[in-house]
FIKE-423773 format. One line per field, with one value per atom (N, C-alpha, C): atom name; residue number from 0; residue in three letters; x, y, z. Coordinates in steps of 0.05 Angstrom, whole numbers. Each point is the difference from the previous one (the first is absolute). Layout:
atom <- [CA / ...]
n <- [NUM / ...]
res <- [ALA / ...]
px <- [X / ...]
py <- [Y / ...]
pz <- [Z / ...]
This chain:
atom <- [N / CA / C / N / CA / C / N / CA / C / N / CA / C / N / CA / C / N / CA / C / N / CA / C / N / CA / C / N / CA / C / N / CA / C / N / CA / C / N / CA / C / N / CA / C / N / CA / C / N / CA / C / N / CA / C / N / CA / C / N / CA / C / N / CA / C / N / CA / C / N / CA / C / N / CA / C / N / CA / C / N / CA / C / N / CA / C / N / CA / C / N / CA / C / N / CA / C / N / CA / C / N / CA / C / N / CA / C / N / CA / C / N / CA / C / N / CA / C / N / CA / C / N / CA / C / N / CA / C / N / CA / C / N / CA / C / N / CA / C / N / CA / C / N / CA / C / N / CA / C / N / CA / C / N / CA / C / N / CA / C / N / CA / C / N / CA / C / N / CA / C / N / CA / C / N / CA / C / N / CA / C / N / CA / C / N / CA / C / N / CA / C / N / CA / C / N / CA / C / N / CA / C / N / CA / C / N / CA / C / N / CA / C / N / CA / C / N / CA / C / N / CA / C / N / CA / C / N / CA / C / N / CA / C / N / CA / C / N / CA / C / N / CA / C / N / CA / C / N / CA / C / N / CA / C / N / CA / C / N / CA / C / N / CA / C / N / CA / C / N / CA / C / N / CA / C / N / CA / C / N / CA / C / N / CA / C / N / CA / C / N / CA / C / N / CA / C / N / CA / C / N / CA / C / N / CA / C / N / CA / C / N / CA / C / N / CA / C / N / CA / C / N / CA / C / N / CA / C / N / CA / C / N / CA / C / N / CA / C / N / CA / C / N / CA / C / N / CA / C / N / CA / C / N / CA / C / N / CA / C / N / CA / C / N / CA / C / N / CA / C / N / CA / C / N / CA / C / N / CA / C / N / CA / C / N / CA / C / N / CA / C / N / CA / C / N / CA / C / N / CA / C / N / CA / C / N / CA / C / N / CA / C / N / CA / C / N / CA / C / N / CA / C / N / CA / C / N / CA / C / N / CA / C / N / CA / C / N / CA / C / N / CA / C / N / CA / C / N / CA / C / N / CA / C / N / CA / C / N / CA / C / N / CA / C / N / CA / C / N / CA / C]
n <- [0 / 0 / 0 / 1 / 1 / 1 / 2 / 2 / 2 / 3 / 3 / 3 / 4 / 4 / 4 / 5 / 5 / 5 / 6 / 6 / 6 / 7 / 7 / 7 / 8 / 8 / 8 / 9 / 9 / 9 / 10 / 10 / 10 / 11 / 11 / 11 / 12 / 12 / 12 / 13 / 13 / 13 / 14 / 14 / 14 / 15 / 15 / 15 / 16 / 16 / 16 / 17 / 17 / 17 / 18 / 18 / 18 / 19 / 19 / 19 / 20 / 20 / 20 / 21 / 21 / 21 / 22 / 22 / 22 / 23 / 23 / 23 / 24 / 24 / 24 / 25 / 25 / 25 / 26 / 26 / 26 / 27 / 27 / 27 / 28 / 28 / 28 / 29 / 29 / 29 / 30 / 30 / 30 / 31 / 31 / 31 / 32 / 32 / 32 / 33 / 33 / 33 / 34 / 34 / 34 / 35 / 35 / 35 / 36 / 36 / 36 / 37 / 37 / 37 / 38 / 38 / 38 / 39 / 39 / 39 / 40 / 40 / 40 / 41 / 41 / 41 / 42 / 42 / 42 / 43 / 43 / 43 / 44 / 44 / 44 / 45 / 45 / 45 / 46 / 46 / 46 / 47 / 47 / 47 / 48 / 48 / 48 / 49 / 49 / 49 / 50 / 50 / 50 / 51 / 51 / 51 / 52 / 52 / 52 / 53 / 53 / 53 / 54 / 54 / 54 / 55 / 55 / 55 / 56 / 56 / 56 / 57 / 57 / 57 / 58 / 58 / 58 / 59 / 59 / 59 / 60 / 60 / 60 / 61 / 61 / 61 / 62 / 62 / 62 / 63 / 63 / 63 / 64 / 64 / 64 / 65 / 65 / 65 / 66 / 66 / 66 / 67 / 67 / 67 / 68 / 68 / 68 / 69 / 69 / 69 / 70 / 70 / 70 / 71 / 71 / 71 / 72 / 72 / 72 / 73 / 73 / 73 / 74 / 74 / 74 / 75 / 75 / 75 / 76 / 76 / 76 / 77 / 77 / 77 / 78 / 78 / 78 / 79 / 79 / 79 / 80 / 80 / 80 / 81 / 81 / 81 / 82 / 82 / 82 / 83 / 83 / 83 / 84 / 84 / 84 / 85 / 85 / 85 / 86 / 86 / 86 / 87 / 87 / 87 / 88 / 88 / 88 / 89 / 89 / 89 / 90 / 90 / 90 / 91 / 91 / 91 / 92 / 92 / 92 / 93 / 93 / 93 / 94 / 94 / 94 / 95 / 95 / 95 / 96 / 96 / 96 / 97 / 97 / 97 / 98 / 98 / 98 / 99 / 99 / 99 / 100 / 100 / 100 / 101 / 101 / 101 / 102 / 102 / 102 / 103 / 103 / 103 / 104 / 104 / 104 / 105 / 105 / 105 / 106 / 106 / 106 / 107 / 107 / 107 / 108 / 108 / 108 / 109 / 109 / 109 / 110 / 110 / 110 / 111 / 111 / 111 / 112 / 112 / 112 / 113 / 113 / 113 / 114 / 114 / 114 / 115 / 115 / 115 / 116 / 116 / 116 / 117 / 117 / 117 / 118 / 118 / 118 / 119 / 119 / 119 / 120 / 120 / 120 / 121 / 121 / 121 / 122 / 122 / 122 / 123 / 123 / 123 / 124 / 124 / 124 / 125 / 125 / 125 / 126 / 126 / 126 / 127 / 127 / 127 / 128 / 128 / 128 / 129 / 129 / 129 / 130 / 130 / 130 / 131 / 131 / 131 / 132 / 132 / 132 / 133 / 133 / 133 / 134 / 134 / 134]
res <- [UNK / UNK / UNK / UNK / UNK / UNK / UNK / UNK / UNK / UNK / UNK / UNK / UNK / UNK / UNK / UNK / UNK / UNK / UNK / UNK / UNK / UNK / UNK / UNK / UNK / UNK / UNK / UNK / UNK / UNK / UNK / UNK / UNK / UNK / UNK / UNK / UNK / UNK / UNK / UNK / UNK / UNK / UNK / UNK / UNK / UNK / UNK / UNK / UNK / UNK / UNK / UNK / UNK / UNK / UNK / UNK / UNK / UNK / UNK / UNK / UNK / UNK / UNK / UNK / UNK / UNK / UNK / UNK / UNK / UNK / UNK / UNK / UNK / UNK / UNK / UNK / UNK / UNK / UNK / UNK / UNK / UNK / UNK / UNK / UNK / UNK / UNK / UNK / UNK / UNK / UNK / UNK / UNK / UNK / UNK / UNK / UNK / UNK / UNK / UNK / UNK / UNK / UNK / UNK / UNK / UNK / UNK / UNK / UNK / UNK / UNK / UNK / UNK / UNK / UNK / UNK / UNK / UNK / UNK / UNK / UNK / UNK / UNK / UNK / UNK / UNK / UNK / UNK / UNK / UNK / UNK / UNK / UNK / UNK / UNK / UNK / UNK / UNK / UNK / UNK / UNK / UNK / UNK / UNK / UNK / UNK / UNK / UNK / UNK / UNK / UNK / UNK / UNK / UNK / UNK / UNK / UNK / UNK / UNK / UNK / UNK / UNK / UNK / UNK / UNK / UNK / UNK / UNK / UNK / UNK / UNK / UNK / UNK / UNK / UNK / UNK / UNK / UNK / UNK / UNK / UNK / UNK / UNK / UNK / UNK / UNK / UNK / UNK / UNK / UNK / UNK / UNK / UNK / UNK / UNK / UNK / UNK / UNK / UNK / UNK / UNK / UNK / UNK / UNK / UNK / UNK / UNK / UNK / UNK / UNK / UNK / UNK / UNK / UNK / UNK / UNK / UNK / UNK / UNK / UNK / UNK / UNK / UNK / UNK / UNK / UNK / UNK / UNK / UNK / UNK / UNK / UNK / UNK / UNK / UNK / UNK / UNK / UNK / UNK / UNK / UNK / UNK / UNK / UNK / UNK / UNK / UNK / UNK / UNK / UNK / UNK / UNK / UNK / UNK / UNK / UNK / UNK / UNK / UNK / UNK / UNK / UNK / UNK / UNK / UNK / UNK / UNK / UNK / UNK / UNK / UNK / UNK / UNK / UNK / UNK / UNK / UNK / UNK / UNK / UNK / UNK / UNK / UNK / UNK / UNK / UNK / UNK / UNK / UNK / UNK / UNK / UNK / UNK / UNK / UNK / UNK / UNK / UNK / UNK / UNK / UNK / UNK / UNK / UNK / UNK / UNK / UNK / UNK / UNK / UNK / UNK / UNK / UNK / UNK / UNK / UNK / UNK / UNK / UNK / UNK / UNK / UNK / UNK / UNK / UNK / UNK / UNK / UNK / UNK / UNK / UNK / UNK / UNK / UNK / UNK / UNK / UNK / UNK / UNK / UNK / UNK / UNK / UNK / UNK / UNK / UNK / UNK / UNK / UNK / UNK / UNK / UNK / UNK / UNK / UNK / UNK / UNK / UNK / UNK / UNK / UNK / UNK / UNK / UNK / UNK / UNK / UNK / UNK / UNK / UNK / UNK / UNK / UNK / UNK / UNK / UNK / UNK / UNK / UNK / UNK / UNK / UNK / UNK / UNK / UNK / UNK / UNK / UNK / UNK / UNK / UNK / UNK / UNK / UNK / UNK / UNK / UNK / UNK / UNK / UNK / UNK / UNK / UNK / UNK / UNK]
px <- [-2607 / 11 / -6 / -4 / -15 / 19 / 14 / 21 / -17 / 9 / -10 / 21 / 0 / 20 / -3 / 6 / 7 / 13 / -10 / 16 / -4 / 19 / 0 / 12 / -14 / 14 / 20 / 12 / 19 / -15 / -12 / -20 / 24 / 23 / 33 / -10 / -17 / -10 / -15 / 4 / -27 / -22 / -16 / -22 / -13 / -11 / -17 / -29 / -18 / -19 / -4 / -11 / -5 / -28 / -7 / -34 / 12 / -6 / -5 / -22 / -12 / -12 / -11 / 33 / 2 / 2 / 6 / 1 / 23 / 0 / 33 / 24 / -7 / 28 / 6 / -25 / 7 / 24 / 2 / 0 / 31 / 0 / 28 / 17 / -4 / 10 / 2 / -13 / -7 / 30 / 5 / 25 / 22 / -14 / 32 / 13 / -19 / 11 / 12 / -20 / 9 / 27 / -10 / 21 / 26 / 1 / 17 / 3 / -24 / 2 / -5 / -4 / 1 / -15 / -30 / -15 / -4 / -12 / -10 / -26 / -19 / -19 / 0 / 0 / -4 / -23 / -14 / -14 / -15 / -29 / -17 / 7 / -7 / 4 / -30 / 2 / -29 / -4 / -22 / -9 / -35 / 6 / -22 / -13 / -21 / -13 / -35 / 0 / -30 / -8 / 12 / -9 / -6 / 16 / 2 / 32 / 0 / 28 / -1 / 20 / -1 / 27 / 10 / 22 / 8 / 30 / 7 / 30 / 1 / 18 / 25 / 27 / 15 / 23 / 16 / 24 / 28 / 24 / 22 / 22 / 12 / 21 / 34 / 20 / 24 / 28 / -3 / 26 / 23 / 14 / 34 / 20 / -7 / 26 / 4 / -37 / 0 / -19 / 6 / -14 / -24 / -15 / -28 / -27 / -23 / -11 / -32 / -16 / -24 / -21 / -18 / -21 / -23 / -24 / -15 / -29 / -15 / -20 / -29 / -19 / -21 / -19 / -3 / -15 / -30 / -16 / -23 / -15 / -4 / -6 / -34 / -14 / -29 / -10 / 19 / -11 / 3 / 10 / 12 / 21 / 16 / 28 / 15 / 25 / 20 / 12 / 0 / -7 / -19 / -26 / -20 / 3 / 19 / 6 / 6 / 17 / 10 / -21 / -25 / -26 / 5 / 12 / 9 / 20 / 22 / 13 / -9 / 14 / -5 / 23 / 23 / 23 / 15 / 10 / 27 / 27 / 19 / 31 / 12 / 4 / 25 / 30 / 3 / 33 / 14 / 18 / 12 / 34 / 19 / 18 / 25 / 31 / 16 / 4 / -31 / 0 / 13 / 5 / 18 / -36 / -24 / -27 / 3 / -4 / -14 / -28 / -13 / -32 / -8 / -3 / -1 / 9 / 27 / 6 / -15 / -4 / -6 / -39 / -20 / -18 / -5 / 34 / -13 / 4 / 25 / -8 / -17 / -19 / -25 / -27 / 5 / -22 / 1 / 27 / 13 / -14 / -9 / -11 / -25 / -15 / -23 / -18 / -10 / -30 / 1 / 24 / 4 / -12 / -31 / -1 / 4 / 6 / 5 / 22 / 16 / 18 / 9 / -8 / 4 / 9 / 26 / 5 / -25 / 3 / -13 / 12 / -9 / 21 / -7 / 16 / 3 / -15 / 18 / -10 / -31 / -6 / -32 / -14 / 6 / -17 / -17 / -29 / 1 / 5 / -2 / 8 / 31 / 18 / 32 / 5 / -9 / 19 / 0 / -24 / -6 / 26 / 9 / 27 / 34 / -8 / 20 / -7 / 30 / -10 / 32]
py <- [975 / -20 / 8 / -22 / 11 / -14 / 12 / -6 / -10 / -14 / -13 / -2 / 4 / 10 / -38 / -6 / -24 / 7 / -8 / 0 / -10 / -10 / -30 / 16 / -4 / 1 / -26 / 10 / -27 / 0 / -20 / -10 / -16 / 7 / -10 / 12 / -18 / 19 / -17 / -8 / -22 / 17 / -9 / 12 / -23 / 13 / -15 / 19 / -26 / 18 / -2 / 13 / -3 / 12 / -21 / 4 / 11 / 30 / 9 / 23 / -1 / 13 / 28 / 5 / 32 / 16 / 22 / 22 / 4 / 18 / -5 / 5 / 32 / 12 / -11 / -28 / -18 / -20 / -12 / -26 / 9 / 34 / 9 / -3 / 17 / -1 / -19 / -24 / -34 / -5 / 7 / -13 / 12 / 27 / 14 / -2 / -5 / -8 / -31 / -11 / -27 / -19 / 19 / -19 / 10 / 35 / 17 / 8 / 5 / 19 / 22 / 4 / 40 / 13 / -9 / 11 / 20 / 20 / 27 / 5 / 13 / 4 / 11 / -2 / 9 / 14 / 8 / 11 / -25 / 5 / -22 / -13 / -17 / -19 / -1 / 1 / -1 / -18 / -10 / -24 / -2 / 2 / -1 / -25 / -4 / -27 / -2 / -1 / 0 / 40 / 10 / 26 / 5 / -11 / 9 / 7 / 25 / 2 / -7 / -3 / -16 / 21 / 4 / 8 / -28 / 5 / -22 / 16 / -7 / 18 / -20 / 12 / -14 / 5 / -22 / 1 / -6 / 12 / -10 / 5 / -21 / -8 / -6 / 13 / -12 / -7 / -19 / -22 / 12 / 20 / 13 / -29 / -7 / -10 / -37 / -9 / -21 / 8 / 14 / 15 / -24 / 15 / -22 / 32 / 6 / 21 / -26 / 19 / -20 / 27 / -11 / 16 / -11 / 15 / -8 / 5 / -12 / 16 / -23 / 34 / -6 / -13 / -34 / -9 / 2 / 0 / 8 / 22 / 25 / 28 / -4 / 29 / -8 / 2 / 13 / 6 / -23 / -24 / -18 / -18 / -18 / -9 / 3 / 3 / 15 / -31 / -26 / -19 / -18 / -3 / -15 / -26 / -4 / -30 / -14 / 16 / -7 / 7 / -1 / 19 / -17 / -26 / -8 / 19 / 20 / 8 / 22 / 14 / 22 / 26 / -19 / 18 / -19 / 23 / -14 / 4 / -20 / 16 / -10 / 22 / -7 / -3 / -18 / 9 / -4 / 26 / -2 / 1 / -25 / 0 / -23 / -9 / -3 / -30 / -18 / -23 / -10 / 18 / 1 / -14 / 6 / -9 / -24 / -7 / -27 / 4 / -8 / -4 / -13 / -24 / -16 / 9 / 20 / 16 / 26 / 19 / 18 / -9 / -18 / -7 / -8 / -12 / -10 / 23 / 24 / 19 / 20 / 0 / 20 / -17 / -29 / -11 / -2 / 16 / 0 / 21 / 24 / 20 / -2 / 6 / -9 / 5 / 24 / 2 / -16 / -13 / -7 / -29 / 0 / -28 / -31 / 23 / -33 / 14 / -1 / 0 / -22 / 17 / -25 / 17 / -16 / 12 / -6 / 31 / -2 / -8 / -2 / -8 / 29 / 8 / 16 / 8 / -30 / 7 / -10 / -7 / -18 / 22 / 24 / 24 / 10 / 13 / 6 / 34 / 14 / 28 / 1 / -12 / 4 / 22 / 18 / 26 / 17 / -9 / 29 / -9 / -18 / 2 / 3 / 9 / 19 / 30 / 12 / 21 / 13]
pz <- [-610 / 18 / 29 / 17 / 32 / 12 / 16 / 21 / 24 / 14 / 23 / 25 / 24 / 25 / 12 / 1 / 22 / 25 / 18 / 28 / 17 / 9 / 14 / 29 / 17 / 38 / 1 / 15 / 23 / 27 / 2 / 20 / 25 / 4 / 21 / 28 / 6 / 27 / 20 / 28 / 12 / 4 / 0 / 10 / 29 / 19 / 16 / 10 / 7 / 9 / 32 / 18 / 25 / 8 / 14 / 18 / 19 / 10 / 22 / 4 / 8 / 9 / 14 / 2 / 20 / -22 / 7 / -21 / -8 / -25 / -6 / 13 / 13 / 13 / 23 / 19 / 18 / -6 / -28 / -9 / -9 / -9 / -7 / 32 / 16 / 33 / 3 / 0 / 10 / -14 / -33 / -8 / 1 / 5 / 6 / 30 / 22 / 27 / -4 / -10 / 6 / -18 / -23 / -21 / -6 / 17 / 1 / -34 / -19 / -22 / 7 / -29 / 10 / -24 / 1 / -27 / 23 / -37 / 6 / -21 / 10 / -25 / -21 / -25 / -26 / -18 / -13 / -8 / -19 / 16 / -9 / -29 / -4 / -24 / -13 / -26 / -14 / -23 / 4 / -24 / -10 / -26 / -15 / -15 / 17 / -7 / -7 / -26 / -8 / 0 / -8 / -1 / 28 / 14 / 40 / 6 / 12 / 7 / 40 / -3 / 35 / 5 / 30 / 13 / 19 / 2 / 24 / 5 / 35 / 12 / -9 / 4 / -10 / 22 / 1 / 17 / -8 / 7 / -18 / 28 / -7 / 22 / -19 / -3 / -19 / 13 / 5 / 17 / -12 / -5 / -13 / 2 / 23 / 5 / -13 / 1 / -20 / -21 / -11 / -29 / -4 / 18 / -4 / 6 / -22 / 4 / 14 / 22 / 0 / 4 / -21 / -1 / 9 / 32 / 2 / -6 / -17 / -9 / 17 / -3 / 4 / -23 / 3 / -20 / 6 / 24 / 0 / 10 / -10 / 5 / 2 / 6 / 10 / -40 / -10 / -31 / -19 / 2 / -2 / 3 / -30 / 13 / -22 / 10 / -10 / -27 / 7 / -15 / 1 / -7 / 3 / -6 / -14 / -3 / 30 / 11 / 28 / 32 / -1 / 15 / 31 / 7 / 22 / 15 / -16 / 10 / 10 / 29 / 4 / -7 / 0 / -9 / -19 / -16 / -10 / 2 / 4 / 5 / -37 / -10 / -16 / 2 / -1 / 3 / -21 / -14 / -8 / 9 / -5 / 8 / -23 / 2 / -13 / 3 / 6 / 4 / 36 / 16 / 21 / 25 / -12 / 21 / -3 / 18 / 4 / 9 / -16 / -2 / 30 / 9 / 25 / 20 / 1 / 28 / 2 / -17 / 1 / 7 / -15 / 4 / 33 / 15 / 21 / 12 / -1 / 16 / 4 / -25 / -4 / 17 / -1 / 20 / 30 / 6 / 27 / 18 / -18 / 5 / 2 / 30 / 17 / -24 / -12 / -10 / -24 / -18 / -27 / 11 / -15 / 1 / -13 / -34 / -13 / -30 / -8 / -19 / -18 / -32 / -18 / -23 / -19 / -27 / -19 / -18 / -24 / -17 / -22 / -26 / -21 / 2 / -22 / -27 / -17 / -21 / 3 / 6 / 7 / -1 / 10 / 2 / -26 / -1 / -24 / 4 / 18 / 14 / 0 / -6 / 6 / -6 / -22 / -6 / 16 / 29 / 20 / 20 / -4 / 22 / -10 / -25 / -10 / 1 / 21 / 2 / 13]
């Protein structure tokens, strides 16, 4: 008899992507002056695509006080992208939080910030890469 593992993620999370352009630890300062967060850098993030492993710098910021975590990742590195389905984006923010975001405020205040030129939700499950943003 052959046992088989199923496992299913909880995908409870927005994701958005953002065109900018600057580099990352700019785009972190850009939101941590402006939007008054408070990411810090993490230890690169790695993804294997087509027998290619890629790196992307990663950022994490965790709201205590409205239990909301946002992780900012580098979606386009010089080695590739961190989701190729998504190759418009230059970053991604995940947020995971207790339903407390509002998608439309938080979008208009990430476009508030001078270098962020265009911000849009992904859809999730749409992804065929989703398991790399469990983590």
């Amino acid at each position: 008899m052959k046992l088989t593992l199923d496992v299913s993620y909880d995908y409870q999370f927005l994701l958005l992507g953002i065109i900018c352009h600057s580099r990352d630890y700019r785009l972190g300062w850009f939101l941590n002056s402006k939007l008054g967060m408070d990411f810090e850098r993490q230890d690169n993030l790695k993804a294997f695509h087509k027998k290619k492993e890629t790196e992307h710098s990663c950022f994490v910021y965790s709201d205590t006080e409205n239990h909301v975590v946002y992780h900012l990742i580098q979606n386009r590195s010089t080695e590739g992208f961190y989701l190729p389905e998504s190759k418009i984006a230059d970053y991604l923010l995940k947020v995971e939080d207790d339903g407390n975001v509002l998608i439309s405020e938080l979008s208009k205040s990430l476009k508030s910030v001078s270098i962020v030129q265009i911000v849009f939700e992904i859809e999730v499950e749409d992804l065929k890469n989703k398991e790399l943003l469990i983590f």
